[in-house]
C-alpha positions in Angstrom: -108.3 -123.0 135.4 -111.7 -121.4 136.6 -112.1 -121.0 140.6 -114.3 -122.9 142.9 -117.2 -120.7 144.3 -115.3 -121.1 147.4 -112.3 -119.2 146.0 -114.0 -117.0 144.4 -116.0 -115.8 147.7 -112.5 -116.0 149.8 -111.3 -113.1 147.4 -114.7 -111.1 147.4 -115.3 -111.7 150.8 -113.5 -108.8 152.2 -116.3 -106.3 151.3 -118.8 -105.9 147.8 -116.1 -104.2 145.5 -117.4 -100.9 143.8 -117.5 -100.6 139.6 -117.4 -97.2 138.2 -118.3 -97.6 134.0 -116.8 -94.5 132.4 -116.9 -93.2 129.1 -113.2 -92.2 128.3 -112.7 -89.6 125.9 -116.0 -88.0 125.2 -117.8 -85.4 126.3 -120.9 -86.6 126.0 -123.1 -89.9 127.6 -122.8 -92.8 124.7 -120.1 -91.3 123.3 -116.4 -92.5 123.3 -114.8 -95.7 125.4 -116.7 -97.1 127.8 -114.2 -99.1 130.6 -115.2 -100.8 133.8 -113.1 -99.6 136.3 -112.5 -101.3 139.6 -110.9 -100.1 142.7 -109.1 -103.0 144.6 -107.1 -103.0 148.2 -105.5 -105.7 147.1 -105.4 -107.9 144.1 -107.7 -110.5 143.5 -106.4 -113.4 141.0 -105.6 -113.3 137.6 -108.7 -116.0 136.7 -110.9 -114.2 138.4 -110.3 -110.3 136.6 -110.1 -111.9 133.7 -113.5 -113.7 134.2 -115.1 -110.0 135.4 -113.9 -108.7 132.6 -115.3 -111.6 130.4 -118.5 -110.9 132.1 -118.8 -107.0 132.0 -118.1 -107.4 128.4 -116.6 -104.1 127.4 -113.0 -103.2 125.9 -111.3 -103.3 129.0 -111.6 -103.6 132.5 -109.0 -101.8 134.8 -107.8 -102.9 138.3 -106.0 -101.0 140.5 -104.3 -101.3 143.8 -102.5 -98.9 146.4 -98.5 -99.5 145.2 -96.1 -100.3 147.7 -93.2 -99.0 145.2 -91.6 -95.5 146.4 -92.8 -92.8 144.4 -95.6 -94.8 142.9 -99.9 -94.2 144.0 -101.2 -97.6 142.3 -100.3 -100.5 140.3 -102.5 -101.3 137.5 -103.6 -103.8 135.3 -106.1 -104.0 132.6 -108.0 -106.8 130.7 -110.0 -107.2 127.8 -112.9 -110.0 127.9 -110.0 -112.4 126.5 -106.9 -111.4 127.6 -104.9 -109.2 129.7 -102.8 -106.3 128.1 -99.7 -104.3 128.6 -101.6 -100.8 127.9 -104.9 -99.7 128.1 -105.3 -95.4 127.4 -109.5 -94.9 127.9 -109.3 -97.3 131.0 -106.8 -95.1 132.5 -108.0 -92.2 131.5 -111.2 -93.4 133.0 -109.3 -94.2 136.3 -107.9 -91.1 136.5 -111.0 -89.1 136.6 -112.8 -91.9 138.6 -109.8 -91.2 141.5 -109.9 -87.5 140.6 -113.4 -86.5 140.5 -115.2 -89.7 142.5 -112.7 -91.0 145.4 -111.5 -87.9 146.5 -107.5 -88.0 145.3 -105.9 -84.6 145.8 -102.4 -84.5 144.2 -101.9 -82.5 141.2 -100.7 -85.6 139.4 -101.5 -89.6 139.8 -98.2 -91.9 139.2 -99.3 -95.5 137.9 -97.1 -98.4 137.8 -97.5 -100.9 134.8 -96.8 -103.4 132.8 -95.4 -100.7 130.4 -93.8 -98.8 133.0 -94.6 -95.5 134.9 -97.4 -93.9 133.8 -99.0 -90.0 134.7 -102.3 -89.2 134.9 -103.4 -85.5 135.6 -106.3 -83.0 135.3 -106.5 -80.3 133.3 -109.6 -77.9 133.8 -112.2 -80.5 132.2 -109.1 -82.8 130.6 -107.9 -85.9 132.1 -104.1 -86.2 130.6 -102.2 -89.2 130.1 -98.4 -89.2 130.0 -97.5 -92.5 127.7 -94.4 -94.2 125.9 -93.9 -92.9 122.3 -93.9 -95.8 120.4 -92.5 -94.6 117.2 -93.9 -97.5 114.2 -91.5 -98.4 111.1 -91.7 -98.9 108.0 -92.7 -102.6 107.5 -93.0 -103.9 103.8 -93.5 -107.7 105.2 -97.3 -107.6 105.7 -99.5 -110.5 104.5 -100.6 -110.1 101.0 -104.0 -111.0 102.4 -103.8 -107.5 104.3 -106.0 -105.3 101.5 -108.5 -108.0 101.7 -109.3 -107.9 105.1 -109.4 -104.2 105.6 -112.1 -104.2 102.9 -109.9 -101.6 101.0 -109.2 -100.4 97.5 -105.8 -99.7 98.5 -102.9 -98.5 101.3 -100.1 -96.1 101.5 -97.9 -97.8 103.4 -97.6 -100.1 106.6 -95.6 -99.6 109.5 -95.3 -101.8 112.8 -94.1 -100.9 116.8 -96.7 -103.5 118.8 -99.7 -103.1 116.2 -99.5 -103.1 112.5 -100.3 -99.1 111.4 -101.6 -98.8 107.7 -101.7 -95.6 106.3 -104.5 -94.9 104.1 -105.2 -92.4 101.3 -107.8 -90.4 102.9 -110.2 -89.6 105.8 -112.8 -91.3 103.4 -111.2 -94.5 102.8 -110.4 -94.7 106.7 -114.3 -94.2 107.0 -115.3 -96.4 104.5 -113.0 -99.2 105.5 -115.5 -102.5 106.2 -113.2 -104.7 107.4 -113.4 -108.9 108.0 -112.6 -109.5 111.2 -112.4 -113.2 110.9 -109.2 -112.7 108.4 -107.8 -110.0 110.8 -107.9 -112.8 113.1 -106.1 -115.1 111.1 -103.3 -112.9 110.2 -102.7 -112.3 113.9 -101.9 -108.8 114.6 -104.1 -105.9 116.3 -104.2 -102.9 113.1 -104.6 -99.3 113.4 -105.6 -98.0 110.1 -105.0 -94.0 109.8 -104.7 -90.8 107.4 -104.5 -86.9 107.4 -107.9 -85.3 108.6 -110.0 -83.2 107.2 -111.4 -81.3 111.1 -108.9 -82.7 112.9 -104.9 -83.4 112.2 -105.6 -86.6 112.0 -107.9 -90.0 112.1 -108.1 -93.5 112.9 -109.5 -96.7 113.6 -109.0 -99.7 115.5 -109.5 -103.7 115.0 -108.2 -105.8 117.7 -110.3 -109.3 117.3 -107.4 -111.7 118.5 -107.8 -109.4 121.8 -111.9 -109.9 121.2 -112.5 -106.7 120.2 -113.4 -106.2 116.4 -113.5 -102.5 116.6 -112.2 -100.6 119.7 -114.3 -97.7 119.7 -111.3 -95.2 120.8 -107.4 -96.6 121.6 -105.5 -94.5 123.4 -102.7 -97.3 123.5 -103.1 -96.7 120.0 -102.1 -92.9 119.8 -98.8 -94.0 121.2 -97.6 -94.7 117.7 -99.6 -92.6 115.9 -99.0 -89.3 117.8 -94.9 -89.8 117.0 -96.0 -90.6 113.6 -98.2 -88.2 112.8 -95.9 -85.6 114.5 -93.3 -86.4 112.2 -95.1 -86.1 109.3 -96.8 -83.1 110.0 -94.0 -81.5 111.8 -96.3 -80.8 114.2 -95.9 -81.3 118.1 -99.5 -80.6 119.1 -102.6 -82.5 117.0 -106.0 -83.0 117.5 -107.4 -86.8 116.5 -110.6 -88.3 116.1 -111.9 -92.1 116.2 -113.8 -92.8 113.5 -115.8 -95.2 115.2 -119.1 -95.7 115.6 -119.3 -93.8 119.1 -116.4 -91.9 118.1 -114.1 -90.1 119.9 -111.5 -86.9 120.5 -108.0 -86.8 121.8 -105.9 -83.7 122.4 -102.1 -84.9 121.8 -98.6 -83.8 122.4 -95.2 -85.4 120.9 -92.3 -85.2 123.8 -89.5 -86.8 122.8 -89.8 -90.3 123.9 -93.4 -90.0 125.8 -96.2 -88.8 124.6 -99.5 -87.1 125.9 -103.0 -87.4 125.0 -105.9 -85.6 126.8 -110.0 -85.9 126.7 -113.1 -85.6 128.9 -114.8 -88.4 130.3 -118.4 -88.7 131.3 -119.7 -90.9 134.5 -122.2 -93.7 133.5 -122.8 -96.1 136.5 -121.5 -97.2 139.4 -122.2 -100.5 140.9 -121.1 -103.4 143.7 -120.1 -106.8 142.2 -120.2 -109.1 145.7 -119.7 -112.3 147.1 -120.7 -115.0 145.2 -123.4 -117.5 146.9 -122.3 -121.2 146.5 
């Protein structure tokens, strides 16, 4: 249900509100995930972030309130330009260092509440760390057939599954090389990480989400939630380094911790901006 100009300057009415676009896990302008992030008092409603986020037309946009739960700083919430997710890593990476670095916020350690649960953000010398769920993938031999096909690959090592599908391929190259069709994706339903051992770092991926209107993510930090425990248990490893092998491309610094996870980068400011009340 879209909202009437009148609703819409009821909830924007209270003053302009200020957007910050960040780009997460880079460090260098044009480089990594760019997110929209948007400081709120209160939240506005759910039509009308998803239509900001539909209009700013990145990955994500991320909203955040003060929390009224003990022990928490903010809620937060994040939404692609079709749909709002359960975990978003660039978009709060990029909050953390917009709260850390822009607005002033003084503890050592920012505690998120989410629809995934508790999340930590903290700053590290020039490293924004998030503290995430370990979402360990299995082994899952019953992928469409159609699966090779839209990948645009030769062939796969294995497939594995916790929320996305993960596909192991043979090499950095074919991870590289991979030109997938994202209208099949679509129609198989599921957001895919495809992955392999790297040659500069420990390892690589890449990202398709077009169900969530995203064809390629350019770097996933939701997505390093499987692939650090998986990766850590192949290598038997605890510490990695990964790279995106996106277009823009990007670097995460990662730890394995039982059942949570942590994966640091840099993030470099873009823009800020004041989206305000809409004129009838």
């Amino acid at each position: 249900m879209r909202l009437t100009n009148q609703q819409i300057n009821e909830s924007t009415n209270q003053h302009p509100m200020t957007l910050y676009q960040i780009d997460a896990f880079s460090d260098k302008l044009f480089g990594g995930n760019p997110a929209a992030v948007i400081p709120l008092e209160q939240w506005l409603p759910d039509t009308l972030m998803q239509d900001i986020a539909m209009e700013n037309n990145l990955s994500e946009t991320v909203f955040f309130v003060p929390s009224k739960k003990e022990g928490i700083d903010f809620d937060i919430r994040w939404f692609t330009p079709a749909l709002e997710i359960n975990l978003c890593g660039h978009a709060t990476l990029a909050s953390g260092y917009v709260l850390f670095n822009l607005l002033g916020f003084v503890k050592p350690a920012i505690k998120f509440h989410s629809k995934s649960g508790e999340l930590v953000v903290t700053k590290r010398e020039d490293l924004i760390y998030l503290d995430f769920p370990s979402w360990k993938p299995e082994r899952f031999d019953g992928y469409d057939e159609r699966l090779v096909d839209a990948l645009g690959i030769k062939e796969l090592v294995a497939v594995y599954k916790y929320r996305d599908l993960l596909v192991e391929l043979i090499n950095e190259k074919a991870v590289r090389d991979c030109r997938p069709d994202f209208t099949l994706i679509k129609k198989l339903g599921d957001k895919i990480i495809i992955t392999a051992q790297g040659t500069k770092a420990d390892f690589v991926s890449r990202f398709f989400a077009p169900t969530a209107g995203i064809d390629e993510d350019p770097v996933t930090g939701s997505a390093h939630s499987s692939l650090i425990p998986f990766w850590s248990e192949k290598l038997g490893v605890k510490k990695m380094t990964a790279q995106q092998l996106s277009f823009r491309g990007g670097t995460l610094y990662c730890e394995q911790h039982g059942d949570r996870v942590s994966m640091g980068g840099n993030c470099v400011f873009y823009m800020k901006g004041e989206i305000t009340r809409v004129n009838s």
